[in-house]
PDB file as gemmi writes it, atoms N, CA and C in Angstrom:
CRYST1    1.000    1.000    1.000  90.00  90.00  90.00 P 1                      
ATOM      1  N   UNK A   1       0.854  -1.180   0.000  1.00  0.00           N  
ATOM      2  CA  UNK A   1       0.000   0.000   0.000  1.00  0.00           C  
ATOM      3  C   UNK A   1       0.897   1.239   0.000  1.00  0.00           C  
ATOM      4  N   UNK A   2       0.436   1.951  -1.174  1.00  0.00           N  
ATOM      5  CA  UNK A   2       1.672   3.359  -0.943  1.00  0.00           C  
ATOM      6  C   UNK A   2       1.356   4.080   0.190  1.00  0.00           C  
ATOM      7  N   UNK A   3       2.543   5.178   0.452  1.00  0.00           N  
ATOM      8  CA  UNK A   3       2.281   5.802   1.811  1.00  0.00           C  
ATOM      9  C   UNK A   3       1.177   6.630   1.797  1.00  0.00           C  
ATOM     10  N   UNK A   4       0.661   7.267   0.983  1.00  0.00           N  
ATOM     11  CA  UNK A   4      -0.606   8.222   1.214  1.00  0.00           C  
ATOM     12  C   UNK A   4      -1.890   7.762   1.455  1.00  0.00           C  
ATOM     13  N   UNK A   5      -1.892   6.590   1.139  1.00  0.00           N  
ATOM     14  CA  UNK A   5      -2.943   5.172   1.492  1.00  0.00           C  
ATOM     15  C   UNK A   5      -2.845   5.144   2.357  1.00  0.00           C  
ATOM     16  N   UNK A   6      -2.037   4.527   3.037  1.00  0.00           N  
ATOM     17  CA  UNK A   6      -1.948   4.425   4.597  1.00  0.00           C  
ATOM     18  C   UNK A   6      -1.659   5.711   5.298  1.00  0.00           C  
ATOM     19  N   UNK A   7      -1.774   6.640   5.118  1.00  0.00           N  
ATOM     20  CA  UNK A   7      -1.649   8.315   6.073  1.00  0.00           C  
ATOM     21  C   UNK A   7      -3.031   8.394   6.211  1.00  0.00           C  
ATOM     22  N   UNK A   8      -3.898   8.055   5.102  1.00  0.00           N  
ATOM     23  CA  UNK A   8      -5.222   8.690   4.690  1.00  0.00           C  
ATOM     24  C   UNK A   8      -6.054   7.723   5.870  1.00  0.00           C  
ATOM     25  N   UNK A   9      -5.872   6.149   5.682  1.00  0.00           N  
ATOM     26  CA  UNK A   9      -6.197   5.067   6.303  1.00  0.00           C  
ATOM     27  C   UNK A   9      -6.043   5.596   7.990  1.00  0.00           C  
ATOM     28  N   UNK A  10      -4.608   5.734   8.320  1.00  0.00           N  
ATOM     29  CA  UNK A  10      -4.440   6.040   9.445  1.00  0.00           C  
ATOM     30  C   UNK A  10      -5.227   6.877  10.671  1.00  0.00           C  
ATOM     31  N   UNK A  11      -5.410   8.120   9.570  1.00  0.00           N  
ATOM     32  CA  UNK A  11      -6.143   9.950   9.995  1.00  0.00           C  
ATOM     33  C   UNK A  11      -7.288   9.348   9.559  1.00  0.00           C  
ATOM     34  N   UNK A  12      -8.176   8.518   8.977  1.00  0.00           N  
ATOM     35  CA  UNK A  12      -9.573   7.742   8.796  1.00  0.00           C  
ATOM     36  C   UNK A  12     -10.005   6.872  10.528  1.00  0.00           C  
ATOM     37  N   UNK A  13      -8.906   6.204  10.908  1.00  0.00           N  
ATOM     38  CA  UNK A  13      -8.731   5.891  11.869  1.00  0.00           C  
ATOM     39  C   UNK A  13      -8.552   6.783  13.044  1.00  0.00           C  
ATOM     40  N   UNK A  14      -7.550   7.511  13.494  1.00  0.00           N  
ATOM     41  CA  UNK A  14      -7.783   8.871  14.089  1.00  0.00           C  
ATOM     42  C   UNK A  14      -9.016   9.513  14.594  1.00  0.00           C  
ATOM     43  N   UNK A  15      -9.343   9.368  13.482  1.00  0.00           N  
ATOM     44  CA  UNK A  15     -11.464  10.815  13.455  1.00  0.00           C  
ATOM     45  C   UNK A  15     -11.974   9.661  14.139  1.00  0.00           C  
ATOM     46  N   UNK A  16     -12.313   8.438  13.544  1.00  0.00           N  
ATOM     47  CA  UNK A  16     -12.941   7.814  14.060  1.00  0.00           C  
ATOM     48  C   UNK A  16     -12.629   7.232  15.730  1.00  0.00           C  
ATOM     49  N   UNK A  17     -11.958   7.072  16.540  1.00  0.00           N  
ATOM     50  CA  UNK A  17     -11.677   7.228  17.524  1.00  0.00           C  
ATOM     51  C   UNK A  17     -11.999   8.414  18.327  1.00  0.00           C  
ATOM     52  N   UNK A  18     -11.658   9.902  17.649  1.00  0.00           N  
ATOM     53  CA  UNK A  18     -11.169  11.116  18.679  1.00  0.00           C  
ATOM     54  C   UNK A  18     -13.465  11.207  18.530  1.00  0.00           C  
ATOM     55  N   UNK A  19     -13.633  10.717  17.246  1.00  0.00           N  
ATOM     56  CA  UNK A  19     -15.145  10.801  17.509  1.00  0.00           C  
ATOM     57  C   UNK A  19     -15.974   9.951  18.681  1.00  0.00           C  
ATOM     58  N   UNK A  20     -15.652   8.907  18.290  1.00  0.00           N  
ATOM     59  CA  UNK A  20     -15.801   8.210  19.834  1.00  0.00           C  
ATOM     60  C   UNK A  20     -15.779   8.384  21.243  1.00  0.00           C  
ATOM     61  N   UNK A  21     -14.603   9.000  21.247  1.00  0.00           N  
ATOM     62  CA  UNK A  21     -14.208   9.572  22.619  1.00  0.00           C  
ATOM     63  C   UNK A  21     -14.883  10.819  22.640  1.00  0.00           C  
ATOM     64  N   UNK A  22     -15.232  11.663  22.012  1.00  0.00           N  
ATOM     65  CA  UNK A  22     -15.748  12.901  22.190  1.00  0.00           C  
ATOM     66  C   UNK A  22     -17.408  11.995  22.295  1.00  0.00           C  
ATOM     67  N   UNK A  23     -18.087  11.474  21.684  1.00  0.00           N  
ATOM     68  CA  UNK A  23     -19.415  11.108  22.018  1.00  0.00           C  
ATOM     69  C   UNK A  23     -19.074  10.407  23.241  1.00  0.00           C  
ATOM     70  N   UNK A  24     -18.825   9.606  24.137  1.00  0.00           N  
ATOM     71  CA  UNK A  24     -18.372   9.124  25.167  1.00  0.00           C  
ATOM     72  C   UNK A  24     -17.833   9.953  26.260  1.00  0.00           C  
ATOM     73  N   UNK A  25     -17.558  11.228  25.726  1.00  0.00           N  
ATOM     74  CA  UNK A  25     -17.367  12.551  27.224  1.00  0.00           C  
ATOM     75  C   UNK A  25     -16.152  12.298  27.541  1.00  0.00           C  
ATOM     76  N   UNK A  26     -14.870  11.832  26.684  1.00  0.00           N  
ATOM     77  CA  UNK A  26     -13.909  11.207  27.396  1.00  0.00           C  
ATOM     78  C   UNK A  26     -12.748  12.878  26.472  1.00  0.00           C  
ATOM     79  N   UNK A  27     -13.613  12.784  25.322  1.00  0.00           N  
ATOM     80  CA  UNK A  27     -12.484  14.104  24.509  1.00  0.00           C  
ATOM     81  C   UNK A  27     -12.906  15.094  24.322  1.00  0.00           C  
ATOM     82  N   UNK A  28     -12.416  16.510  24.003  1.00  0.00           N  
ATOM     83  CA  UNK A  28     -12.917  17.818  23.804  1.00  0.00           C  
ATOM     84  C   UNK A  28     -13.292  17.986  22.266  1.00  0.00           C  
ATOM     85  N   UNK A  29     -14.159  18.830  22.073  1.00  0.00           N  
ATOM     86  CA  UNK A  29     -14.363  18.769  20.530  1.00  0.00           C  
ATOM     87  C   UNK A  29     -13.074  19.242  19.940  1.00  0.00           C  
ATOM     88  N   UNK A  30     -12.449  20.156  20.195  1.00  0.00           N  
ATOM     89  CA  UNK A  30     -11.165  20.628  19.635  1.00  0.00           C  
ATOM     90  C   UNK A  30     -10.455  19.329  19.358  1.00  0.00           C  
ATOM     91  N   UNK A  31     -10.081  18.350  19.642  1.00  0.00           N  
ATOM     92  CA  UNK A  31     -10.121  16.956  19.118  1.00  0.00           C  
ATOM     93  C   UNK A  31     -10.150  16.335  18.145  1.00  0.00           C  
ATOM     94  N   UNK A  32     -11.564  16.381  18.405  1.00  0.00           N  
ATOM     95  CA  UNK A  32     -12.144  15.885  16.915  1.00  0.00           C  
ATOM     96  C   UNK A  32     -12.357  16.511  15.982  1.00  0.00           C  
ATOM     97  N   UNK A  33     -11.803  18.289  16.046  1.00  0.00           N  
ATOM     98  CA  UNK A  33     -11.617  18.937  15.153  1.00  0.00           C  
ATOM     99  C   UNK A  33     -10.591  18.896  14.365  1.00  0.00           C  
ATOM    100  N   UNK A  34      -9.477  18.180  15.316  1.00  0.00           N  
ATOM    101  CA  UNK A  34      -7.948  18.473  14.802  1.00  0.00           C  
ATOM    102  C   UNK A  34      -8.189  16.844  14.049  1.00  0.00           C  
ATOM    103  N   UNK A  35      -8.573  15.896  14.407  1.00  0.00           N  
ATOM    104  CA  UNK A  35      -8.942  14.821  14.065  1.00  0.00           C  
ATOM    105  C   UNK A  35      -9.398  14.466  12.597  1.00  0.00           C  
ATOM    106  N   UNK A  36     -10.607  15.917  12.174  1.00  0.00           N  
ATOM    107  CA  UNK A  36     -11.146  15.906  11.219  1.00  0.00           C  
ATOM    108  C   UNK A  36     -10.256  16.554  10.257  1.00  0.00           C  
ATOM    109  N   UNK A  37      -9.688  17.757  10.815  1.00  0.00           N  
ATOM    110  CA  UNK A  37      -8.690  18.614   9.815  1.00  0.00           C  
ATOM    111  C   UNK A  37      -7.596  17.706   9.653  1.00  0.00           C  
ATOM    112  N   UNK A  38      -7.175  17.228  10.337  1.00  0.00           N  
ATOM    113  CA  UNK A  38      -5.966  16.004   9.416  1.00  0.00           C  
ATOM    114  C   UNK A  38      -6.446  14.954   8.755  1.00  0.00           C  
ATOM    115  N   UNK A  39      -7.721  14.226   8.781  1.00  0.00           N  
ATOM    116  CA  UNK A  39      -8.559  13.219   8.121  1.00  0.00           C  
ATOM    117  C   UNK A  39      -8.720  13.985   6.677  1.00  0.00           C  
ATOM    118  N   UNK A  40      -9.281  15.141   6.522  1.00  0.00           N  
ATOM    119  CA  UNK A  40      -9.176  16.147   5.585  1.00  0.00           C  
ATOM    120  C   UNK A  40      -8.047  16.294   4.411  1.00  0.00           C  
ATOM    121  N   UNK A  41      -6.846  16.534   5.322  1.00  0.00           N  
ATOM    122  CA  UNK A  41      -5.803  17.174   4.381  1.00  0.00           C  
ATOM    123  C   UNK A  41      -5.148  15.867   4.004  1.00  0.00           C  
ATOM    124  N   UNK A  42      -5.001  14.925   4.990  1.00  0.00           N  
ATOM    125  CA  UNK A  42      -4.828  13.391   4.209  1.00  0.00           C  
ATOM    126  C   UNK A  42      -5.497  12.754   2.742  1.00  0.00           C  
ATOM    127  N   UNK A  43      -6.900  13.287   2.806  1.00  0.00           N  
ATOM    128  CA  UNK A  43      -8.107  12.991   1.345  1.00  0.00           C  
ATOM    129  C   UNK A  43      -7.644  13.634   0.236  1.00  0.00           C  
ATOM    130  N   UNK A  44      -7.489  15.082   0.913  1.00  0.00           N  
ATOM    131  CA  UNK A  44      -7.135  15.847  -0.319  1.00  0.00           C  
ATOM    132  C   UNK A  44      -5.598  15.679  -1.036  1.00  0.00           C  
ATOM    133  N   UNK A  45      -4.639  15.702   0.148  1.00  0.00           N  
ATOM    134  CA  UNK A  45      -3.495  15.179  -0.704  1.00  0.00           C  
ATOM    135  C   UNK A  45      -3.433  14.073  -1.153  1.00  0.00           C  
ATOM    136  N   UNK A  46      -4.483  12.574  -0.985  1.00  0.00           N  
ATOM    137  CA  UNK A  46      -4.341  11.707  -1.944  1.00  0.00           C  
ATOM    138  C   UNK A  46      -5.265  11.957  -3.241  1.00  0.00           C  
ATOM    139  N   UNK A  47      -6.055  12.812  -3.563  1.00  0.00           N  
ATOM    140  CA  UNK A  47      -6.550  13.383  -4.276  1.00  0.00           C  
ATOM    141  C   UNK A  47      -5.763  13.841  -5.397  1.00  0.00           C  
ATOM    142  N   UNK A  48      -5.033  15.299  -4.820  1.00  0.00           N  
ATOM    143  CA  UNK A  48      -3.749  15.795  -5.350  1.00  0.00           C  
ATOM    144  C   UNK A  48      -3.318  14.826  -6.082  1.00  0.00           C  
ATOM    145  N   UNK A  49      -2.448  13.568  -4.997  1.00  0.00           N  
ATOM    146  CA  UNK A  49      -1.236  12.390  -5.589  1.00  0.00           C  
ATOM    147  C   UNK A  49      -2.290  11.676  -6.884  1.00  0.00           C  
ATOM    148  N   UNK A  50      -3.183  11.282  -7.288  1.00  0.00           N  
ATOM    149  CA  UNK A  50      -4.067  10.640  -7.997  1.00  0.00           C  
ATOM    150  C   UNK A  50      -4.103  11.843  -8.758  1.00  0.00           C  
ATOM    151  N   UNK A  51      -4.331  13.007  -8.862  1.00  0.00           N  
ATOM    152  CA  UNK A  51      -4.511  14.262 -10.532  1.00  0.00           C  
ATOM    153  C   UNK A  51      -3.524  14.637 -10.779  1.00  0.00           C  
ATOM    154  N   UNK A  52      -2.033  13.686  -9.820  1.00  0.00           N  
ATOM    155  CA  UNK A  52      -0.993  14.284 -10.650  1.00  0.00           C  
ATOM    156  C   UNK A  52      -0.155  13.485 -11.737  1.00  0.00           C  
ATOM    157  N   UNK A  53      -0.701  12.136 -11.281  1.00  0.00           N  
ATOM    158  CA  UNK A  53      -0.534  10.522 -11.802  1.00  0.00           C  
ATOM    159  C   UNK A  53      -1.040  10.867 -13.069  1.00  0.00           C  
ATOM    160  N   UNK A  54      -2.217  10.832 -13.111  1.00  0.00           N  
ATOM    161  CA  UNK A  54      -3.445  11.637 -14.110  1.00  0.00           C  
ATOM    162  C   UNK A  54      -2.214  12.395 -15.629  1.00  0.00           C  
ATOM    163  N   UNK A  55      -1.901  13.609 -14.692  1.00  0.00           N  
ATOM    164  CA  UNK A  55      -1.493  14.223 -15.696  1.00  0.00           C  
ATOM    165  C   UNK A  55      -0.008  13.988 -15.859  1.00  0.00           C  
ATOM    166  N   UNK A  56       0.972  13.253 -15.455  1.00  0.00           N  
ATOM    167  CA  UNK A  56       1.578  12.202 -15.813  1.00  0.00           C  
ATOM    168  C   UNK A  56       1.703  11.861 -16.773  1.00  0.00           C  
ATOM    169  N   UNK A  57       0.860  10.868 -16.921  1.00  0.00           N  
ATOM    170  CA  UNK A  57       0.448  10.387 -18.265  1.00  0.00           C  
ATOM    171  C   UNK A  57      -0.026  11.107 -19.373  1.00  0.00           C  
ATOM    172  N   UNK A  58      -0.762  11.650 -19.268  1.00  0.00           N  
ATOM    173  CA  UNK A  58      -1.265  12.636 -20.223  1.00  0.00           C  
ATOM    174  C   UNK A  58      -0.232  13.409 -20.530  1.00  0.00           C  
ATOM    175  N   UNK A  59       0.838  14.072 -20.132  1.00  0.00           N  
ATOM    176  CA  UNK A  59       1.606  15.076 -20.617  1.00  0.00           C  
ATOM    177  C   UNK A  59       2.216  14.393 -21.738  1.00  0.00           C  
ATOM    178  N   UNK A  60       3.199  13.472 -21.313  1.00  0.00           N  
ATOM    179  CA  UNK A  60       4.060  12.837 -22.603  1.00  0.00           C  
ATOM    180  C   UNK A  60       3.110  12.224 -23.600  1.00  0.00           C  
ATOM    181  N   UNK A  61       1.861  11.843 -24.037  1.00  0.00           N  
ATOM    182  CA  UNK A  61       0.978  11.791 -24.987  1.00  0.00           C  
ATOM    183  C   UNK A  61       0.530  12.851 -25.911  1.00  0.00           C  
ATOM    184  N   UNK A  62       0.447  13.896 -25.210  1.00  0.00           N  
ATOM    185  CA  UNK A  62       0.144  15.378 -25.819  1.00  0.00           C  
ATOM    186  C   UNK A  62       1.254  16.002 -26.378  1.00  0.00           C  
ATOM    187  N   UNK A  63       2.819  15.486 -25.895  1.00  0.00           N  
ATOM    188  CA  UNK A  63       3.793  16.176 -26.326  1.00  0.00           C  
ATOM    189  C   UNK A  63       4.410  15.408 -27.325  1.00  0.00           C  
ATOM    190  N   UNK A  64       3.940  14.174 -27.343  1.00  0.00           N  
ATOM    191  CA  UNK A  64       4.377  13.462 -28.109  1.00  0.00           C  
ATOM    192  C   UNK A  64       3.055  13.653 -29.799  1.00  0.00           C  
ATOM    193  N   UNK A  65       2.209  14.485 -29.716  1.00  0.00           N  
ATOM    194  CA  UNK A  65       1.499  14.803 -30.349  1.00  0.00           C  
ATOM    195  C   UNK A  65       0.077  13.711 -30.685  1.00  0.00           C  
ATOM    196  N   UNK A  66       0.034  13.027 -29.925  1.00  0.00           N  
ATOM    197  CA  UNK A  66      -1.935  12.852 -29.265  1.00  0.00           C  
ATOM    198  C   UNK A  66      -2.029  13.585 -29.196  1.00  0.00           C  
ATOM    199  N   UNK A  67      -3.582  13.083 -29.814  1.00  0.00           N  
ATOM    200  CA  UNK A  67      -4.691  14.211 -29.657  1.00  0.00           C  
ATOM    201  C   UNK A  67      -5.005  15.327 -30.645  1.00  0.00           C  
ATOM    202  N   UNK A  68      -3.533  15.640 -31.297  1.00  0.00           N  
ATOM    203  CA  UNK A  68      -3.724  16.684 -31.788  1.00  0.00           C  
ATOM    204  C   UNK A  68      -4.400  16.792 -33.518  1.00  0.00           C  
ATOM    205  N   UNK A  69      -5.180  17.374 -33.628  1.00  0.00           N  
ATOM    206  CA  UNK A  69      -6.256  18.330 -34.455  1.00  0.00           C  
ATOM    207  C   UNK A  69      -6.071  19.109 -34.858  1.00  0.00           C  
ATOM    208  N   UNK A  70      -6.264  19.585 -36.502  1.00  0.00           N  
ATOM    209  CA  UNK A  70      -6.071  20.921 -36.795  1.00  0.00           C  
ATOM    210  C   UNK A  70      -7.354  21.458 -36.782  1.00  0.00           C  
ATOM    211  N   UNK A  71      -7.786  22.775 -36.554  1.00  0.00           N  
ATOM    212  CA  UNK A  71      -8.709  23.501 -36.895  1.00  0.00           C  
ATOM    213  C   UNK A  71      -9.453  23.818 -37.714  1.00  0.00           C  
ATOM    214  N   UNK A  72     -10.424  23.906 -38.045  1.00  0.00           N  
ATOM    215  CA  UNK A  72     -11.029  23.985 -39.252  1.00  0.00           C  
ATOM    216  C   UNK A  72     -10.475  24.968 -40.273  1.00  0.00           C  
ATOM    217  N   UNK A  73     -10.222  26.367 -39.611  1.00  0.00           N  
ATOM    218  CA  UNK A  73      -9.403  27.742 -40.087  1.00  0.00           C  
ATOM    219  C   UNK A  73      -8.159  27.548 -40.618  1.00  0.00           C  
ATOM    220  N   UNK A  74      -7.228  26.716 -39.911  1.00  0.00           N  
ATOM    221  CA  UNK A  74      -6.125  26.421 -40.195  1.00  0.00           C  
ATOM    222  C   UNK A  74      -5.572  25.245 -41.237  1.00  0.00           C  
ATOM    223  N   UNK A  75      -6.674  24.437 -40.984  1.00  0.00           N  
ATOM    224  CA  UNK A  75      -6.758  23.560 -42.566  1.00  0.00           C  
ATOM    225  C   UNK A  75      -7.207  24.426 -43.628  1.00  0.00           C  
ATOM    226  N   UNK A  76      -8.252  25.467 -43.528  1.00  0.00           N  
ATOM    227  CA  UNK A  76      -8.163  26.099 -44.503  1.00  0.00           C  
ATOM    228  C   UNK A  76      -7.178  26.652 -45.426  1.00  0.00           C  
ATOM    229  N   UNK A  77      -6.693  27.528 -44.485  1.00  0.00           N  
ATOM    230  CA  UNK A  77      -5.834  28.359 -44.962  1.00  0.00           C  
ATOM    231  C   UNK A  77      -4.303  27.323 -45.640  1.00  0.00           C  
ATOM    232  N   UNK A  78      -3.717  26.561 -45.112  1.00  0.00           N  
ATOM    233  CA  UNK A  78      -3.165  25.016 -45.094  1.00  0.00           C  
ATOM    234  C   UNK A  78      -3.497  24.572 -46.690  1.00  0.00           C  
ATOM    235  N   UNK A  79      -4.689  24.214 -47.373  1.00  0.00           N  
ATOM    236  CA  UNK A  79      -5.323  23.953 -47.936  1.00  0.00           C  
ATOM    237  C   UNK A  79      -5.117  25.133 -49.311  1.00  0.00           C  
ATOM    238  N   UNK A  80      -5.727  26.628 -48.944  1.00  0.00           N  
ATOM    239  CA  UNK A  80      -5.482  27.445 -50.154  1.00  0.00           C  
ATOM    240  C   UNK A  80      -3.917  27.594 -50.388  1.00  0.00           C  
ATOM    241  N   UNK A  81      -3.191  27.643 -49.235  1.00  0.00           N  
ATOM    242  CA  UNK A  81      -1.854  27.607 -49.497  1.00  0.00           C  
ATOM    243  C   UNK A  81      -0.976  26.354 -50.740  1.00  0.00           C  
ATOM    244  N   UNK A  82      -1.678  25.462 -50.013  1.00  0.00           N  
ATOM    245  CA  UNK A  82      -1.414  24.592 -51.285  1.00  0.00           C  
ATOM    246  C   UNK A  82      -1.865  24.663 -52.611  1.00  0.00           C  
ATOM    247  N   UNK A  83      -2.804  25.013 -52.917  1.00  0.00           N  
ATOM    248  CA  UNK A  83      -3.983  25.345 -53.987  1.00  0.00           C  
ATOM    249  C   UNK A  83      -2.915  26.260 -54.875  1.00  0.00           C  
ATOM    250  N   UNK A  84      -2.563  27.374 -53.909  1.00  0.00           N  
ATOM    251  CA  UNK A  84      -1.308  28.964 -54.715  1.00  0.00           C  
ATOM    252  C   UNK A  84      -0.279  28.226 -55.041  1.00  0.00           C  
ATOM    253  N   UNK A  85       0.481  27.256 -54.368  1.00  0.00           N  
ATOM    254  CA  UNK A  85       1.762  27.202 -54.667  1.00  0.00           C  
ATOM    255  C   UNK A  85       1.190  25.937 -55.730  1.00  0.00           C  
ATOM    256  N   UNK A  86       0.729  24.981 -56.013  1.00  0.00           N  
ATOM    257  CA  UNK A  86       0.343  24.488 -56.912  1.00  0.00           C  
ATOM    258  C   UNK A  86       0.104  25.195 -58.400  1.00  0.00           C  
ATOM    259  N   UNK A  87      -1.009  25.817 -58.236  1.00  0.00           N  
ATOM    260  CA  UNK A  87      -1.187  26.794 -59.572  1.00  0.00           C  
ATOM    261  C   UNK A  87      -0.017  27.696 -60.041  1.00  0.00           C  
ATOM    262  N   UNK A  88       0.951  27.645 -58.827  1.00  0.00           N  
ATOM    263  CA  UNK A  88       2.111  29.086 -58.998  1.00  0.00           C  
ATOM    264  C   UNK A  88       3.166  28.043 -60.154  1.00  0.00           C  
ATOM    265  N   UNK A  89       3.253  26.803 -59.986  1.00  0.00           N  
ATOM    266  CA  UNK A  89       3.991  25.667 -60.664  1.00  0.00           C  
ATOM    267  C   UNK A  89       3.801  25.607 -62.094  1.00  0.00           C  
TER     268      UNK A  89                                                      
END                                                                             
């Protein structure tokens, strides 16, 4: 399991405890606040780590020229250009 899996897992674990103990009268909500705000920033940075994987991949596809399309405008013009230097022959 990579490490942000298990940080996320961990601070999943965390909340759920400091929640416990706070319903049980044993913790202060400030607790289970700090509980929740690190359960939080754990989600989102595996979030982050997963849209950066994402674009990862995608970069060297796009640079390697996937994907790419000419424009309708630019085939045009592409197109009469050839048309001139043809007739110019």
């Amino acid at each position: 399991m990579p490490l942000i899996k298990k940080i996320a897992a961990i601070s999943e674990q965390y909340y759920d405890l400091a929640q416990a103990r706070y319903r049980g009268g044993t913790d202060r909500f400030l607790t289970l606040l700090d509980a929740q705000r690190t359960l939080y920033a754990a989600q989102r940075q595996r979030v982050t780590d997963m849209l950066a994987k994402q674009s990862n991949l995608i970069t060297p596809y796009k640079v390697l020229g996937g994907g790419w399309r000419e424009t309708s405008a630019v085939a045009q013009r592409s197109l009469r250009y050839q048309n001139d230097v043809a007739s110019c022959a």
